[in-house]
N, C-alpha and C positions, 0 to 999 in steps of 0.2 A: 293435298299437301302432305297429308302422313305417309297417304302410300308411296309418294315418292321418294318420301325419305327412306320408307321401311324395304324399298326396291331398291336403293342407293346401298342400303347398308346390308344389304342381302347379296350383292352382287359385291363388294366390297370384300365381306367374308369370305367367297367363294375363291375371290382371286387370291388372296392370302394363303387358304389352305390350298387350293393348286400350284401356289409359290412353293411351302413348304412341303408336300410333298416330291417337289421336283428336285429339292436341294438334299432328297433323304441318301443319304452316305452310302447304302448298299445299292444305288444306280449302277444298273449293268452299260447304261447308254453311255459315261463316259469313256470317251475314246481313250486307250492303250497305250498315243506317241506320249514317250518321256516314262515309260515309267516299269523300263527292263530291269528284271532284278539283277543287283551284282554278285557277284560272289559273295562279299564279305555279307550278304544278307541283308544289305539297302536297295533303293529303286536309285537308277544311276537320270542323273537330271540330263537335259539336253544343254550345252553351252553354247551360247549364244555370239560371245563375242572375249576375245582373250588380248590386253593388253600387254604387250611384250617390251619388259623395259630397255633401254638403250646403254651401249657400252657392257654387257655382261662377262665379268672376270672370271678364269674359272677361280677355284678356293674362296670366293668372295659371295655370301647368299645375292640371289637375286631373288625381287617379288615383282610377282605380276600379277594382272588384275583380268577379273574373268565375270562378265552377265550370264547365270544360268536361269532357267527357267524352270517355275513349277506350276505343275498341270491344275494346282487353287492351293488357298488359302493351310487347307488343313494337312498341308506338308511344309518339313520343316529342316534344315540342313543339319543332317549327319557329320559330314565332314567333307572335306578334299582332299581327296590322294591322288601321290604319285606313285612312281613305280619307274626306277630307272634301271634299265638292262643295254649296258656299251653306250650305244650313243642313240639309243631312242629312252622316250619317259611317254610311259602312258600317262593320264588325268584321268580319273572319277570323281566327279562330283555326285555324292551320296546325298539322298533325302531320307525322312522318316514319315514315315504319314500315320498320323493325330486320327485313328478309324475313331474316336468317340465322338470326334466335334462331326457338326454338318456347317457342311461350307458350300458357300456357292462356288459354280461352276467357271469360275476366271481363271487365264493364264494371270502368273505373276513372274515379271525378271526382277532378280535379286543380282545383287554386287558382290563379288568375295574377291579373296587374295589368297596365292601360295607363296611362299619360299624356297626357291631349289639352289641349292650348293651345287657347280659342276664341275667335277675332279676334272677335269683338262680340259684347254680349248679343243674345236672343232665346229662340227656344224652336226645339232642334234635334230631328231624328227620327235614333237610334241604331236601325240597322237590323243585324242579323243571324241565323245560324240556331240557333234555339231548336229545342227535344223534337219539336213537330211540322210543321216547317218554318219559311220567315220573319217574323219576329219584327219588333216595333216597340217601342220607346218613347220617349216626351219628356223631353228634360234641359231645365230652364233655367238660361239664364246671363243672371245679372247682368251 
C-alpha cells in the first residue's frame, strides 16, 4: 500500500514539474501569429471581430466594438489606435507582454472599443489585421 502511494506521489511530482517547466516564459516553441511588432514599439494583436455601429454622422463620434486576441495570459492591452489618412483609417490594437509572469499557453479574446469622429461623409476603408492577415472593410458616413 505504501509503495503505491509513494508511486502515486512520485509520478504526481513528475507531472507538475514537466507542467511547470513547459509554461517557462523563454519557450522558443510558442508560435509567432499575433505577435508583429508595431512601430510604435507594441506587438500588434490579431482582430477577431469589429462591430460597426449603425447610422454614423460625420462630426458626430462614433464607437465600435472590436474581439482581439492574445497569444496567453501574460499579455496585456496597450492601447487602440487609429490613424486616419483621407478616407481610409488603419486600427492597431497594441499589446504589452508581462516577460516576468509565466503563463500558460492559451489563446485569450478580449472585447474593446474606439471612437472615431469623421470629418465628412462618404464611404471609408477600415483597415486592419484580422485571422489571416490584412483585413478591409467599408463604413459609411452620413
Amino acid at each position: 500500500m505504501k509503495t503505491k502511494f509513494f508511486f502515486s506521489v512520485a509520478i504526481l511530482s513528475a507531472m507538475l514539474l514537466a507542467g511547470l517547466a513547459s509554461c517557462d516564459k523563454d519557450d522558443d516553441s510558442v508560435p509567432e501569429k499575433g505577435k508583429e511588432k508595431d512601430p510604435r514599439g507594441c506587438i500588434e494583436a490579431v482582430v477577431q471581430s469589429i462591430d460597426v455601429p449603425e447610422g454614423i454622422q460625420a462630426g458626430v463620434p462614433a464607437t465600435f466594438g472590436l474581439e482581439y486576441v492574445k497569444p496567453n495570459p501574460c499579455y496585456s492591452l496597450a492601447g487602440i489606435f487609429t490613424d486616419m489618412d483621407g478616407f481610409e483609417l488603419d486600427l492597431k490594437v497594441c499589446l504589452d507582454l508581462h516577460e516576468d509572469l509565466y503563463c500558460i499557453q492559451i489563446i485569450v479574446v478580449e472585447e474593446g472599443d474606439f471612437t472615431v469622429t469623421f470629418p465628412q461623409s462618404g464611404l471609408y476603408i477600415l483597415e486592419f489585421k484580422g485571422p489571416s492577415g490584412p483585413e478591409s472593410l467599408t463604413v459609411e458616413v452620413n
